[in-house]
C-alpha positions, 0 to 999 in steps of 0.5 A: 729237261735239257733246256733246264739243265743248260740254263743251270749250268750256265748261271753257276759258270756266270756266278763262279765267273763274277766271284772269281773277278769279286776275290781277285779284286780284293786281294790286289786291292789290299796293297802290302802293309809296309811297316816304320821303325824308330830308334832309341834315342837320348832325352830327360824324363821328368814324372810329374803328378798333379795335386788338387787343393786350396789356397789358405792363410799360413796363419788364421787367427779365430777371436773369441770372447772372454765373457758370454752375452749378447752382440751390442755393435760390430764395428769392422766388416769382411774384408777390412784390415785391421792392426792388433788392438783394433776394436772389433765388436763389442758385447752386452753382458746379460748376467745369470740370475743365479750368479748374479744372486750368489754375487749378491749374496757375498757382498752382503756377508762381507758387510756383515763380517766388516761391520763386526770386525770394525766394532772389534777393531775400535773396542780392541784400540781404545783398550791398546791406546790405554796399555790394556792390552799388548801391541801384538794381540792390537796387531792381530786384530787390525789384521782381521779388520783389514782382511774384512775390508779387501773381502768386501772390495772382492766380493764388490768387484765381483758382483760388478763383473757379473752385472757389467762384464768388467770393473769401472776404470779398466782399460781392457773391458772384458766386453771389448772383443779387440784383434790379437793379430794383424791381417785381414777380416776373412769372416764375421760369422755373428752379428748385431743381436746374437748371443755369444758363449765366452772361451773357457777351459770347458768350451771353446766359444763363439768365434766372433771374427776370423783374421789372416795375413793375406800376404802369407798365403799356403797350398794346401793338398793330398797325394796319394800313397803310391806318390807320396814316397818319391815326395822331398821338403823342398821340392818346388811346385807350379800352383795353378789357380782356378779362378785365374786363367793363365798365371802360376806362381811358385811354391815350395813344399814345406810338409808332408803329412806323417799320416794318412787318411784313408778317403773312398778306399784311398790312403791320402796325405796332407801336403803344404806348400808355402806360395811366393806371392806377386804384386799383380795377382790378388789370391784370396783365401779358399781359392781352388788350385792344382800344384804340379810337381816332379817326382822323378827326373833323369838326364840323358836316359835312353828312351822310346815313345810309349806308343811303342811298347806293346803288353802281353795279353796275359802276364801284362810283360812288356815287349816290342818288335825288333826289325831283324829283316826287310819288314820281318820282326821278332818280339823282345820283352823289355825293362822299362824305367821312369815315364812321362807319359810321352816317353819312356825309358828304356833299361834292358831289351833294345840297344842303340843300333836296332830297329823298333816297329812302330806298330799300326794298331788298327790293321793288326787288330783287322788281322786278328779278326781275320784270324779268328773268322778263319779258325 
């Protein structure tokens, strides 16, 4: 039993031995956290915003038809320049059997009208040439008769119209779909065969093709409302393209959208930017882009590194930690001004000559844990 208890003895003095070692080992090991400091210092701050968009024609023209019917020959493609005036397609009228009955239908009661106001005309003249009748009741019916005579031209006209699209010997057929402006083709979006509604006060028509001027060019985007406040008319902008690596071209914001529109719980606004082109870039149109932008700019503001600037855990204060020792600290709650998320200024809480602890974040938070394993 005394062997025993010997033995016992001796492996818990072996055992306190070694953790005692074990301890004294870690605690010399951690070498004593020696903490940098940085001061305020003098720099511009710029708040910049990237914005998300696509480059459009300023100006896009859609042609349509002034007359329904069917696409008889196209005779320009995508991407062809065309000058106002130029043919572009052309369309086979396909009349309405119903129109082009009614049009029937008034030509032959014109007929009938002349044909009776004729036979009035010639009775009404031989009774005038004899001095039967006055000069005035001779006018009156040679009025009737002329009227007679242009009703049936109408009424020729427009069955003519109906069947063919326009009357023989004009020089701008309806059945001619020709360019309004100069640019470029953007889009044909029919082709030869398709059926075409004309433009008119109650439809607004198949769009034959799309024209642009490719050398005036837009950014168009949307920011959001918490920005769109510090927005000018003015303001130049750096438009990076997504299908060209490495080039920006300038832009000028033009328009800032008075309303908003609200976009997956976000009220966005429309802005555009009108784009100084080069001769060594080709920007088509519907190209992706970001349009980078300064909101705010000051000069020769006091300011720290926003790595610095730590936040209270509940009221989300922000604060930093002042050198008022050899590596002693107190906390100061500061006022923070404009940031480019680099820099930050520096309103009220620091003067120039102190000191601010630049704080490691990873043996702070082990010092945490620490205290939270202990309590």
């Amino acid at each position: 039993m005394k062997k025993i208890t010997k033995y016992i003895l001796i492996a818990a003095l072996v055992f306190g031995v070694l953790f005692s070692a074990a301890y004294f080992a870690k605690t010399n090991s951690k070498a004593a956290i020696t903490y940098k400091t940085e001061k305020l210092f003098s720099t511009a701050i710029e708040k910049e915003t990237v914005v998300t968009g696509k480059i459009i024609p300023e100006d896009e023209v859609e042609v349509k038809p002034q007359i329904g019917g069917i696409i008889d020959r196209i005779f320009v493609e995508e991407g062809d320049k065309v000058n106002s005036g130029d043919l572009i397609a052309r369309i086979k009228v396909v009349p309405n059997e119903q129109n082009l009955n009614s049009a029937r239908g008034r030509v032959k009661k014109a007929q009938i009208t002349l044909n009776t106001q004729q036979k009035e005309y010639n009775r009404n003249k031989e009774l005038y040439n004899k001095g039967i009748i006055s000069n005035v009741e001779f006018t009156s019916v040679e009025l009737q008769y002329n009227q007679a005579m242009q009703d049936l031209l109408n009424a020729e006209s427009d069955l003519k119209i109906i069947k063919e699209g326009s009357i023989g010997g004009s020089n701008a057929a309806n059945t001619d779909i020709r360019a309004t402006v100069s640019g470029t083709v953007l889009e044909i979006p029919v082709k030869e065969g398709d059926q075409v509604i004309e433009s008119n006060s109650f439809n607004a028509g198949t769009t034959i093709a799309a024209i642009a001027d490719l050398g005036k060019m837009i950014f168009e985007g949307k920011v959001d409302e918490a920005e769109v406040a510090s927005l000018r008319v003015g303001t130049p902008l750096k438009v990076s393209l997504g299908a060209i690596e490495d080039q920006e071209l300038d832009a000028k914001l033009t328009f800032i959208a008075p309303k908003g529109t609200e976009e997956q719980g976000a009220v966005q606004f429309k802005i555009e930017a009108d784009m100084v082109l080069n001769d060594s870039i080709f920007v088509r149109a519907g190209y992706s882009a970001n349009a980078s932008l300064v909101l705010d700019r000051k000069e020769n503001v006091l300011a720290l590194r926003e790595a610095l600037i730590q936040f209270d855990r509940k009221t989300q204060d922000p604060y930093v930690e002042i050198m008022t020792g050899d590596q002693k600290f107190e906390r100061r709650e500061v006022k923070l001004g404009i940031s480019d998320g680099e820099n930050v200024e520096i309103i009220e809480g620091v003067s120039e000559d102190e000191e601010v602890k630049v704080w490691n974040r990873t043996e702070e938070r082990d010092d945490d844990e620490n205290t939270e394993n202990d309590e």
